[in-house]
C-alpha positions as CSV (number, residue, x, y, z in Angstrom):
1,X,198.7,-68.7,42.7
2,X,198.5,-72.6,42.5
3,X,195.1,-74.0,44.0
4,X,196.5,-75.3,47.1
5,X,198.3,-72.2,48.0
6,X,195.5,-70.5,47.2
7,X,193.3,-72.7,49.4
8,X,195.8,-72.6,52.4
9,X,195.6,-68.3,52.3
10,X,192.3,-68.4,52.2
11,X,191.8,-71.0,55.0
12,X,194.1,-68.9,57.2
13,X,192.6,-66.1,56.5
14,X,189.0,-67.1,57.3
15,X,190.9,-69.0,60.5
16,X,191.9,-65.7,61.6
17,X,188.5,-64.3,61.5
18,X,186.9,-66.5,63.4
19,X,189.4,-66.6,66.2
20,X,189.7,-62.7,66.1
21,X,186.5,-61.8,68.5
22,X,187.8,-64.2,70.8
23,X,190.7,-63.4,71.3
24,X,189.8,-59.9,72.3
25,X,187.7,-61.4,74.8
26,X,190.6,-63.4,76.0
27,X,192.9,-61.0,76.8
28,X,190.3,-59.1,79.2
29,X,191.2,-59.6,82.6
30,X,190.5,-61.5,84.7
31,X,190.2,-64.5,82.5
32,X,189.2,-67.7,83.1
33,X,191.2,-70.7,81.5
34,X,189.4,-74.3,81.6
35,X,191.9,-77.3,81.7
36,X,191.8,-81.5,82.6
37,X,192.2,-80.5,86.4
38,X,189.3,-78.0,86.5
39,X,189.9,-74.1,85.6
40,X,192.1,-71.3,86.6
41,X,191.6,-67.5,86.8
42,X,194.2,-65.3,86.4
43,X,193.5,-61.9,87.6
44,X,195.3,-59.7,86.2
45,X,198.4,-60.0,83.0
46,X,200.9,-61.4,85.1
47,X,204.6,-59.9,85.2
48,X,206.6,-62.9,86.4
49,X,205.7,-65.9,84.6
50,X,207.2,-69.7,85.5
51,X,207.0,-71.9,83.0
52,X,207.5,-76.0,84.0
53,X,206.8,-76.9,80.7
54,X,210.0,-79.3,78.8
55,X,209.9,-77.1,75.9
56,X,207.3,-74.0,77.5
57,X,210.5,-71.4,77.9
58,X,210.3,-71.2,73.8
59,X,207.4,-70.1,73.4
60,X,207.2,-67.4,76.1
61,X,210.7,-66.1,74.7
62,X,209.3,-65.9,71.5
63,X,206.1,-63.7,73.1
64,X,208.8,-61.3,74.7
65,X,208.8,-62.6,78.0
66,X,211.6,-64.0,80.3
67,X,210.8,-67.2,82.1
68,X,211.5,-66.9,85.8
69,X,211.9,-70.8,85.9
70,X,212.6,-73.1,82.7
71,X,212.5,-76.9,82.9
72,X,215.5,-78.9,81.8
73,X,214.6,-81.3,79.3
74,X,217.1,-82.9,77.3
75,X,220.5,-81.8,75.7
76,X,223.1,-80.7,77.9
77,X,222.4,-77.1,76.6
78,X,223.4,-74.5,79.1
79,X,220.4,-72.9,80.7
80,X,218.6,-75.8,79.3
81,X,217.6,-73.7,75.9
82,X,218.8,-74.7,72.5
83,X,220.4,-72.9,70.0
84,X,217.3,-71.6,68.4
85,X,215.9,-70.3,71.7
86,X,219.7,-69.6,73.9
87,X,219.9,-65.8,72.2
88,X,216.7,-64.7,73.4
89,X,217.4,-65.5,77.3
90,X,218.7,-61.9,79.2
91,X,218.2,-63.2,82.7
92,X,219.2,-66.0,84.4
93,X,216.3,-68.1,86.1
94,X,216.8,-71.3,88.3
95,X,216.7,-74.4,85.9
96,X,214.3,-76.9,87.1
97,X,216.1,-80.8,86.9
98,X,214.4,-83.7,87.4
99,X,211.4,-84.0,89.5
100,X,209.6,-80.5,90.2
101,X,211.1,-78.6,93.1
102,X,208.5,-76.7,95.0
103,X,210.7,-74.8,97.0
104,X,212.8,-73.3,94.0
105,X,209.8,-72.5,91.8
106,X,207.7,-70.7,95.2
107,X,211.2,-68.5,95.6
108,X,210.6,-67.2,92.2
109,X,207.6,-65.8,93.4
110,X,205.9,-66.4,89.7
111,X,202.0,-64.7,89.0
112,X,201.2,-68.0,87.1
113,X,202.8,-71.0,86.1
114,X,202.5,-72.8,82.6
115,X,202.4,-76.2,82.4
116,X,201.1,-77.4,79.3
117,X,204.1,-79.6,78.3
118,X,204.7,-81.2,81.6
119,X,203.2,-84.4,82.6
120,X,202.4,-83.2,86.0
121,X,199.6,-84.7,88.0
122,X,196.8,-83.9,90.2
123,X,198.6,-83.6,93.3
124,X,201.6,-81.7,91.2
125,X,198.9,-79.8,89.7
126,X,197.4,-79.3,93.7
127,X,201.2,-78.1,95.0
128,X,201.8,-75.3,92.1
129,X,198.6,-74.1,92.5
130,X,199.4,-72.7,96.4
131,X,202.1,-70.9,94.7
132,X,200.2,-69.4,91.9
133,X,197.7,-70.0,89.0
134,X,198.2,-72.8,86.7
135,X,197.1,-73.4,83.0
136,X,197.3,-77.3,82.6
137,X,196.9,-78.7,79.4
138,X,192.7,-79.6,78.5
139,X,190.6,-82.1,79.2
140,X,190.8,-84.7,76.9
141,X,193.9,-84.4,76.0
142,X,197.3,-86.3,76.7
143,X,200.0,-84.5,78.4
144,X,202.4,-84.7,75.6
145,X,199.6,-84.7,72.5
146,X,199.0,-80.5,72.7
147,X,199.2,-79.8,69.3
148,X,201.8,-77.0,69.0
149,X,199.9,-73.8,67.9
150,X,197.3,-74.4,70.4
151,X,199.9,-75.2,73.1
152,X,201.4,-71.3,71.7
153,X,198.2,-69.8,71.7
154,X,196.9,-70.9,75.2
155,X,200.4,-69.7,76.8
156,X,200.2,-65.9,75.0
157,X,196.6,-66.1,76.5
158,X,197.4,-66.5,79.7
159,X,200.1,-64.2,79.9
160,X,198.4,-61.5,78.2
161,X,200.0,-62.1,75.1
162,X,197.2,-63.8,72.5
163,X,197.7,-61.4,70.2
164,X,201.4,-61.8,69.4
165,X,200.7,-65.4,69.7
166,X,198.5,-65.5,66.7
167,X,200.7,-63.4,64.8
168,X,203.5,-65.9,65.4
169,X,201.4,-68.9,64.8
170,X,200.1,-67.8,61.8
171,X,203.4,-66.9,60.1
172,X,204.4,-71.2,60.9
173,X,201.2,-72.0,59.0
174,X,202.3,-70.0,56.7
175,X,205.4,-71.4,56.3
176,X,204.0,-74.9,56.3
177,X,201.5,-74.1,54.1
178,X,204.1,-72.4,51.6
179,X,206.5,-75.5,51.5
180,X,203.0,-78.2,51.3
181,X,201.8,-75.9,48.1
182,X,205.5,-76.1,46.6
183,X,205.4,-80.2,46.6
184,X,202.3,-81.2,45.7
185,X,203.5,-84.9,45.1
186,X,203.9,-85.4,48.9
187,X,200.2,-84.8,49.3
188,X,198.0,-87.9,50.9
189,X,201.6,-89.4,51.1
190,X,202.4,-91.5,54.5
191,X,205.4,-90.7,56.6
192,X,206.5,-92.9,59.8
193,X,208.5,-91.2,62.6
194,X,211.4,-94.1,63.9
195,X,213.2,-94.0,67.0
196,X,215.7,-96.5,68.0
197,X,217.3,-96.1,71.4
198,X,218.8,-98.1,74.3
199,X,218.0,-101.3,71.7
200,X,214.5,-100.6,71.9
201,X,212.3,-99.9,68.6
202,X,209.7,-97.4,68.5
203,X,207.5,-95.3,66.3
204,X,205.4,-92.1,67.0
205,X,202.0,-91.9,66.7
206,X,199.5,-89.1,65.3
207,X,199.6,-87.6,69.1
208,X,203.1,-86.8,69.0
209,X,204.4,-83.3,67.6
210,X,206.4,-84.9,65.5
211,X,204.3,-87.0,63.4
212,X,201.8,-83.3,63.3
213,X,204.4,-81.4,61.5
214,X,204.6,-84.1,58.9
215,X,200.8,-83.8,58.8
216,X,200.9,-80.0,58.0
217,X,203.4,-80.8,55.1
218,X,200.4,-83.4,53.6
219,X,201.8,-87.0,55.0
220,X,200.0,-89.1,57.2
221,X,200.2,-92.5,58.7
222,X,200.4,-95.3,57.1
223,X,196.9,-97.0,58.5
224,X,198.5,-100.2,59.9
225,X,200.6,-98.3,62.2
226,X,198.2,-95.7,62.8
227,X,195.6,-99.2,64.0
228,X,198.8,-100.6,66.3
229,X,198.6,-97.0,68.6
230,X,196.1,-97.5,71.4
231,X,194.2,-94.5,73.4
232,X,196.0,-91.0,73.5
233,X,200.1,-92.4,73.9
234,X,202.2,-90.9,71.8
235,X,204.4,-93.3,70.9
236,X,204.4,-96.9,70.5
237,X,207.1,-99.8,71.1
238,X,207.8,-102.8,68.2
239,X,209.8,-105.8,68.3
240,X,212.3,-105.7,65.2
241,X,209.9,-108.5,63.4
242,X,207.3,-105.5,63.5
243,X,209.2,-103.5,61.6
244,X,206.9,-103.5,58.3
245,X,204.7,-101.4,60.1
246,X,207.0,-98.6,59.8
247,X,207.0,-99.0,55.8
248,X,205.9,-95.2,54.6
249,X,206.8,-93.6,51.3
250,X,209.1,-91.7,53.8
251,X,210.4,-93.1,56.9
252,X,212.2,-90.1,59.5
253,X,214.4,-92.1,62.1
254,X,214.7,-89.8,65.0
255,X,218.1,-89.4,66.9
256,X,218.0,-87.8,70.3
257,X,221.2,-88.3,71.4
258,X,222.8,-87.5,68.0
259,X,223.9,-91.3,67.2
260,X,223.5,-91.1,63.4
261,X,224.6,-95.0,63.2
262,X,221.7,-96.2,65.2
263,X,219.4,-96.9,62.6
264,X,222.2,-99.5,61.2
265,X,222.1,-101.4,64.1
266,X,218.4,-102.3,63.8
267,X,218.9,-105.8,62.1
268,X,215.6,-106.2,60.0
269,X,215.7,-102.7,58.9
270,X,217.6,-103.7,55.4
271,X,214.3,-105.7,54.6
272,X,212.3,-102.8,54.6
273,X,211.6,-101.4,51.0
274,X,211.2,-97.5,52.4
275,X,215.2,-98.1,53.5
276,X,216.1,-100.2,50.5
277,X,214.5,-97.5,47.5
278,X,216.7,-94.6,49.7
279,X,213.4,-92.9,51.3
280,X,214.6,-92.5,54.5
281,X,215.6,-89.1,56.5
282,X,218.0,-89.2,59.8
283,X,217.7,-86.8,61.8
284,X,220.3,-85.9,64.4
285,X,220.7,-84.6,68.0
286,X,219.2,-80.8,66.4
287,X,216.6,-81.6,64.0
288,X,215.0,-83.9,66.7
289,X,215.4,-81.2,69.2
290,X,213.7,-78.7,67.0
291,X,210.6,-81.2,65.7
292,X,210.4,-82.5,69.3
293,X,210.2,-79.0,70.9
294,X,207.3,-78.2,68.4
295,X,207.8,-74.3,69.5
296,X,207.3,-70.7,68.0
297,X,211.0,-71.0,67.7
298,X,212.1,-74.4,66.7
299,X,209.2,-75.0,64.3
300,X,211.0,-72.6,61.6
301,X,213.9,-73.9,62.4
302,X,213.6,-76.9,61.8
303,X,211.3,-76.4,58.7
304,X,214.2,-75.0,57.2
305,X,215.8,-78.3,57.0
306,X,213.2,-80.5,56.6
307,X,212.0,-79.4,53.6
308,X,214.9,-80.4,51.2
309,X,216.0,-83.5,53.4
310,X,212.0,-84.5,52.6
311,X,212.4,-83.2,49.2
312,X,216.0,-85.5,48.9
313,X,214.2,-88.7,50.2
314,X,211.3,-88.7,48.4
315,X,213.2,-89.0,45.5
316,X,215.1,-92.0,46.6
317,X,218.3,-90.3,47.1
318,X,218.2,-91.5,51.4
319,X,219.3,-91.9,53.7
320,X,219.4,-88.5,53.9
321,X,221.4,-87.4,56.8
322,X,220.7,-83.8,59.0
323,X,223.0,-83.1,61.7
């Protein structure tokens, strides 16, 4: 086994163990669950569970459990799930658009509501709780910037479900430790995340899911973007004369809305040397789902393409283009 697999099994492992007596603990009910609006205790594992999360329905499908609400995020997908997630979905819950309706999630009757992906505030936070328990995301911690496994892990807690959950978060660190061990070269390399949209500039910062999974594979920020992000946002806006801070020895331009000729209308972007030696990856409508929903069931999803796009553009043979 090569050292750095050898050191990512071993770090899982001893992960594992420490986590273990906990989460026995954790799944005795009732359990207490601290978060930025206080804490919340569920009484008992609850049977109908609401999630008003943008990405939350994913990870309680992968647990085995039907949402009785999922929040529309992005997509046009029916039932608002993606392809990776759509299979899983048996019932057919109300599909929460826009701004949170009260009413709609109440009729559901949930035992708790996740919303650890939602951006809601103190007075949402106030509302949902008349209708049942809430697990907000933790203090300290931005309402986007969850990192994904602990996003995962705090959901199958609540619902009874920790277990399972660190089963399935451990077989994605597997699988990002597996492809970091088999390229070795992109170790202590830096990767920017792009998005170009509306005729606005952006890049993502080391809060955003998507600039994480790039972290598990070994690439990191390059230092002058990562000094140009202020406080916990995860994501920051550039003027196209900015556009050196995005130079990386991999640059991912993100498209949301599927427009793979975006990047080409960013005018300064044939200065930079990352697009002019090919190491650039574009990413379309469903890799940016999948990275941007950061779930038990996008992750490997979208690791699956990653991985030789990466692998494509690191050798200079960009842009390399995933639908």
């Amino acid at each position: 086994m090569k050292p750095f697999a050898l050191f990512a099994a071993l770090f899982a492992t001893a992960l594992l163990a420490l986590r273990a007596p906990a989460a026995a603990q954790a799944q005795d009910f009732p359990l207490t669950i601290p978060h930025k609006f206080g804490e919340t205790v569920i009484l008992a594992p609850p049977a109908r569970v609401a999630s008003v999360d943008f990405t939350g329905a994913d990870d309680l499908l992968a647990l085995g459990v039907q949402p009785v609400t999922i929040r529309d995020w992005y997509g046009d997908f029916p039932d608002g799930l993606w392809p990776w997630a759509a299979p899983l979905l048996t019932t057919t819950p109300p599909l929460l658009r826009g701004e949170l309706n009260y009413e709609q999630i109440a009729a559901q009757k949930p035992d708790v509501i996740i919303a650890l992906w939602s951006g809601i505030g103190a007075a949402d936070y106030e509302r949902l709780s008349r209708i049942a328990p809430v697990v907000a995301v933790p203090a300290g911690v931005g309402d986007f910037s969850l990192p994904w496994d602990e996003r995962a892990m705090i959901a199958g807690r609540a619902i009874g479900r920790e277990t399972l959950a660190s089963k399935k978060v451990a077989a994605i660190h597997a699988q990002m430790a597996a492809i970091a061990a088999a390229h070795p070269d992109w170790q202590g390399k830096t990767a920017s995340v792009a998005w170009f949209l509306g005729g606005g500039l952006g890049a993502y910062s080391g809060q955003d899911v998507r600039v994480q999974l790039l972290a598990s594979l070994g690439f990191h920020l390059p230092p002058r973007l990562a000094a140009r992000v202020k406080g916990d946002g995860f994501s920051v806006p550039l003027s196209e004369e900015a556009i050196g801070l995005l130079e990386a020895d991999v640059l991912v331009w993100t498209m949301a809305d599927g427009d793979m000729s975006a990047p080409d209308r960013v005018v300064t972007r044939p200065f930079l040397i990352t697009a002019k030696e090919g190491r650039e990856v574009l990413s379309g409508k469903l890799l940016t789902g999948a990275m941007s929903h950061a779930s038990l069931l996008s992750l490997p999803w979208a690791l699956e393409r990653l991985e030789p796009a990466l692998n494509e553009a690191m050798a200079g043979k960009g842009p390399v283009l995933v639908e």
